[in-house]
Phi, psi and omega in degrees: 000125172316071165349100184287094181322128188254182178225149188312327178286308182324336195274303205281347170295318185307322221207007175065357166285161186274187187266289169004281181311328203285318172325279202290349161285296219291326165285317174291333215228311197053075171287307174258215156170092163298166199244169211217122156293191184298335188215041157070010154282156173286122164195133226257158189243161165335289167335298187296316169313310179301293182331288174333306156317289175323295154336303163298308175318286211316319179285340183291304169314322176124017153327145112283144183296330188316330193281325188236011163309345193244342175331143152307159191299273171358300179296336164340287157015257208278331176293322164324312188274018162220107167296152172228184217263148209268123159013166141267152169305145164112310187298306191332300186256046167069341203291148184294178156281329190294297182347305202288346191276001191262328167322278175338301187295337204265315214290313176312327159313322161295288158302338157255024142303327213054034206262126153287294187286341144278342142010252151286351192275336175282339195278298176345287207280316166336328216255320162312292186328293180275332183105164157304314175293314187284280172346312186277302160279335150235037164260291214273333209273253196343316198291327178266003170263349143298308181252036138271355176279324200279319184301346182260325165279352181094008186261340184236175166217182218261005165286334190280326161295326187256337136314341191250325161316302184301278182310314170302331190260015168267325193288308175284338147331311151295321158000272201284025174289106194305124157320316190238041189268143184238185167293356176249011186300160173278158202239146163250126162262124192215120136209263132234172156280148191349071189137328166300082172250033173266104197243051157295284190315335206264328178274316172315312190281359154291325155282000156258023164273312203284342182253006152259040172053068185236162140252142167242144176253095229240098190261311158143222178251163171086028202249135213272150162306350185274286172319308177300273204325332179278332191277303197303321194265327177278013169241010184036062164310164156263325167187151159248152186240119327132086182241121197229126189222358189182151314300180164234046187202024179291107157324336208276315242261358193273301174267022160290306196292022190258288172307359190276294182328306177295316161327304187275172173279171174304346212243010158262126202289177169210148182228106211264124181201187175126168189268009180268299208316325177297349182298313135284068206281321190310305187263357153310294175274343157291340171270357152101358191320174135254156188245137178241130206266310169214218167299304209302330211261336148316317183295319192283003177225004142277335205263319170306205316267327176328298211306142190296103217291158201246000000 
């Protein structure tokens, strides 16, 4: 029976890679060699799908591709089924910090273009350039924290923000797809609370939940405790996240997390971060959160709450 042929967006809906990336294995690497129509599209059979697929998993773990590109599929596998432990940013690919600061500069460049689409074409050649993981610290995570410095000095407006939002949370969304999700995955609910209506943060921490194999549920900003506590609980959640970044003197904002707190069951954690969050350090640790100061120390209490409860 005749291998039924795919086309690169189906390849890249498939395996969570961009089409960019997927470009830039197969020329640079020859992870594959789709076969070419009468008019020169790619077009990939399962086999090349899987292997991609595999690839991707490998660079999520701390691979370079360059190192494991010419591997067999088989050998693919079997490295798949051994995690390793996760990289510094950055490290997978080699990339420098200056690469990432000229990354940095040219996206902010954008955003104050109002270029959307040059943009995404920067977070693209970033997630190749850097890794995904790389991507996330030393792009995205620095990048919202310039432009919550520039909206606040008045230099963005709040359309240069919500053009840059719009675009980070369709790209990672594609992107930030978990290697390994199943039906037992733990599921995270994320978003900010009532009167927060800066949602940078709140979409970072969802590609770093979906990229430690979480599911997430992604709600957006501004949301009464009432409303969160109904989603976590008719999804049986594990946890909610919490991202507070402006203001950092809402009276309202001590018994929002307090009704959040109460809403839920005990045994769902809740995590609180953001560059608002030491303002309520007080009503933080009174509801018991854990605070999260930047990534690593998210990653690290997501991969403790992954575990499977006893």
């Amino acid at each position: 029976m005749t291998d039924v042929k795919h086309s690169i967006r189906a390849v890249s809906q498939r395996t969570g890679l961009s089409s960019h990336a997927i470009r830039i294995w197969e020329k640079r690497y020859g992870a594959v060699t789709p076969t070419r129509t009468s008019t020169n599209r790619r077009l990939y059979t399962e086999a090349e799908i899987e292997r991609l697929s595999l690839l991707h998993q490998a660079t999520q773990t701390g691979h370079n591709i360059g190192n494991v590109a010419h591997l067999a599929t088989e050998q693919l596998r079997k490295l798949a089924s051994q995690p390793r432990a996760r990289p510094a940013a950055g490290a997978e690919t080699g990339a420098s910090a200056a690469d990432a600061a000229q990354t940095l500069e040219h996206c902010l460049a954008a955003i104050r273009r109002l270029d959307s689409q040059a943009l995404e074409q920067l977070l693209e050649r970033g997630a190749v350039l850097h890794g995904q993981h790389g991507l996330l610290h030393q792009v995205i995570a620095p990048l919202t924290q310039r432009l919550g410095e520039s909206w606040r000095e008045g230099s963005l407006t709040a359309a240069h923000e919500h053009m840059a939002t719009w675009v980070l949370r369709l790209f990672l969304g594609r992107v930030s797809k978990p290697f390994a999700l199943n039906g037992i995955a733990p599921l995270l609910v994320v978003a900010t609370p009532a009167g927060q209506l800066h949602e940078m943060g709140a979409v970072m921490v969802s590609a770093a939940a979906s990229d430690s194999g979480w599911k997430v549920n992604y709600l957006g900003g501004s949301l009464p405790a009432t409303d969160i506590a109904g989603v976590a609980i008719q999804n049986a959640a594990r946890a909610v996240a919490l991202s507070i970044v402006y203001p950092e003197d809402d009276p309202q904002l001590a018994a929002e997390l307090q009704n959040l707190r109460r809403y839920l069951p005990p045994a769902v954690a809740i995590l609180v971060g953001g560059r608002a969050a030491p303002a309520y350090r007080d009503a933080i640790q009174a509801i018991g959160a854990l605070s999260c100061g930047d990534l690593q120390e998210l990653y690290g209490h997501l991969d403790r709450l992954r575990q499977p409860r006893g």
